[in-house]
C-alpha positions as a Python dict, from the first residue, in 0.01 Angstrom:
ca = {
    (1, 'X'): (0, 0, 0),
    (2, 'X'): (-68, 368, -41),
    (3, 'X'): (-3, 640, 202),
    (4, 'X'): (-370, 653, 240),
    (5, 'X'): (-454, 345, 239),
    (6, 'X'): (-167, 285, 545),
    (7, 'X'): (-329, 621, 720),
    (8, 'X'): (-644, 430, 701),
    (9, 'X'): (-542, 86, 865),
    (10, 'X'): (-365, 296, 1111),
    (11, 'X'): (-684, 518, 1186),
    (12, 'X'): (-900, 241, 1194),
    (13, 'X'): (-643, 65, 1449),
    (14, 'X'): (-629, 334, 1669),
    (15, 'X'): (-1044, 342, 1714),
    (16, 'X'): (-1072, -106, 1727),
    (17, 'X'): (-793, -125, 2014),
    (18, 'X'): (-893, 166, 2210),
    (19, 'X'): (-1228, 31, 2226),
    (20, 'X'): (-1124, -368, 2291),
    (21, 'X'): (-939, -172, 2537),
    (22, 'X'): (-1282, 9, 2697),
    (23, 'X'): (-1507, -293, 2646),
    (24, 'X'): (-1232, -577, 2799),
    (25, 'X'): (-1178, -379, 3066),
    (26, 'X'): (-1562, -335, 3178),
    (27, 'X'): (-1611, -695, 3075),
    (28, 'X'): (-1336, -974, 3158),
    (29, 'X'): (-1326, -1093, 3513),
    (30, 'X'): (-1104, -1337, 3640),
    (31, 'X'): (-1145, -1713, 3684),
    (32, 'X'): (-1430, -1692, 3407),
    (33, 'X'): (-1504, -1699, 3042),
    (34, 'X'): (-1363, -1349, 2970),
    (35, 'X'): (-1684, -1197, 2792),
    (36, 'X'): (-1487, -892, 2660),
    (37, 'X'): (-1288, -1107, 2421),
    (38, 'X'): (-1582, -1291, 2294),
    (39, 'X'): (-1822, -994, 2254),
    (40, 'X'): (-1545, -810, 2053),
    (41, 'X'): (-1449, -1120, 1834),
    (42, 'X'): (-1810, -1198, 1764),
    (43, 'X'): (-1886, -867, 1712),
    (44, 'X'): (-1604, -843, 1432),
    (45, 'X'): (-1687, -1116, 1288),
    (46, 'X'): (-2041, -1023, 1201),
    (47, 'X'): (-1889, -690, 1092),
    (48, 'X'): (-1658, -834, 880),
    (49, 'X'): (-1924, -1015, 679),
    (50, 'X'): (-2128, -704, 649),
    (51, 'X'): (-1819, -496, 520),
    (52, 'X'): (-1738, -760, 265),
    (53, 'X'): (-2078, -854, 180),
    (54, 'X'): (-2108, -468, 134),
    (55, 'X'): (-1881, -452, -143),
    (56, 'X'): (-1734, -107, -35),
    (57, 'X'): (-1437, 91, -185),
    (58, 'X'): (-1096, -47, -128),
    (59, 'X'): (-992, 246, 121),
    (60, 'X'): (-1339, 190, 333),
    (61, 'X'): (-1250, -172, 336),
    (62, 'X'): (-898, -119, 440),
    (63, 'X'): (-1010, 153, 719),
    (64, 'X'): (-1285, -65, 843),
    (65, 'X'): (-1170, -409, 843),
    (66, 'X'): (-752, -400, 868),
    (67, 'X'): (-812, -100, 1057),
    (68, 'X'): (-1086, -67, 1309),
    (69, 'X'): (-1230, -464, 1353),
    (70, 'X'): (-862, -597, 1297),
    (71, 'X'): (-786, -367, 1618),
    (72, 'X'): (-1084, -445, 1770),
    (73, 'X'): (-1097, -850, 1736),
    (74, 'X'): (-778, -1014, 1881),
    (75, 'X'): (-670, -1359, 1798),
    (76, 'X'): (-353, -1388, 2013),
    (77, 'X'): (-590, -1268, 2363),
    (78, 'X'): (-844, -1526, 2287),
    (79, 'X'): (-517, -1825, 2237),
    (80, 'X'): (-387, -1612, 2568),
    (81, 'X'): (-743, -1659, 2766),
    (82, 'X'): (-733, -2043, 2665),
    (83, 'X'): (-437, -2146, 2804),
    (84, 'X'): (-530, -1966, 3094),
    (85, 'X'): (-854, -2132, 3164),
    (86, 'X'): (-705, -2477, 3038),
    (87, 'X'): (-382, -2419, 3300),
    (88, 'X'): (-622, -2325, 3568),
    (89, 'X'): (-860, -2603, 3572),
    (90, 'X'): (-1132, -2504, 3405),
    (91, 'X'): (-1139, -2665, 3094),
    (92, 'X'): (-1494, -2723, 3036),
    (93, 'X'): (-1498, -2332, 3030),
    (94, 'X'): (-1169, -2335, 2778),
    (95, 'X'): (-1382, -2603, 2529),
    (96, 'X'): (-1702, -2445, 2614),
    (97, 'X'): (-1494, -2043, 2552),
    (98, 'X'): (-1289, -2166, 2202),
    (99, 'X'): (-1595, -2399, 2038),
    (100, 'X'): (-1832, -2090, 2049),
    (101, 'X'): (-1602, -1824, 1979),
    (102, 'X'): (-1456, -2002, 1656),
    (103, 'X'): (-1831, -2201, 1572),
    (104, 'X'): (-2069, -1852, 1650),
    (105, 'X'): (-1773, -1642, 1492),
    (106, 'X'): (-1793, -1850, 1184),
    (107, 'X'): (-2160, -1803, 1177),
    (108, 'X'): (-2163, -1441, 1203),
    (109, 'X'): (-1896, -1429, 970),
    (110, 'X'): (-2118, -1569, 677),
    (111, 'X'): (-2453, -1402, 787),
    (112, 'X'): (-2312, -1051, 806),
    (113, 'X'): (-2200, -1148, 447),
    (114, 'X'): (-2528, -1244, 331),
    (115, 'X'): (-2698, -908, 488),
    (116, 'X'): (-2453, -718, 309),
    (117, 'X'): (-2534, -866, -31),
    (118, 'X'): (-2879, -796, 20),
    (119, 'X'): (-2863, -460, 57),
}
């Protein structure tokens, strides 16, 4: 990794978390499906596809993706917001929460891709 290419990821990560940050806050409320979290994950996961599918230069890539949606999406808060729900009683909302976030993610993941190879 460069010195650039490490200013990058850390640029980028700066910009995704402090924006999580903005939209969790305004978005998760207790005792429910925390909306935050899925918005952002989705979110990244279309704009993953498109910045792949895109084909940009390596340093874009690493600024984009490592940086700003690796910041933004968060893996360990959605496994966090599982147990949570599942420990609380509402697991219909857990299943319900983890089989659209990973099946919708997956989705948006592949279409982004395609858009981005189209144009």
């Amino acid at each position: 990794m460069t010195a650039a290419e490490a200013f990058a990821v850390g640029a980028g990560g700066f910009i995704g978390a402090v924006l999580r940050y903005f939209i969790s806050t305004r978005m998760n409320k207790e005792k429910r499906i925390p909306m935050g979290t899925f918005a952002v994950n989705l979110v990244g996961s279309l704009l993953i596809g498109l910045i792949f599918g895109f084909e940009l230069p390596k340093l874009w890539t690493v600024f984009l993706v490592s940086g700003l949606v690796g910041a933004l999406t968060t893996f360990s808060t959605l496994m966090k917001e599982l147990i949570q729900l599942w420990r609380s009683g509402q697991r219909k909302e857990a299943i319900f929460y983890s089989i659209w976030t990973f099946g919708f993610g997956t989705l948006l993941a592949y279409v982004g891709f395609v858009i981005g190879q189209l144009c």
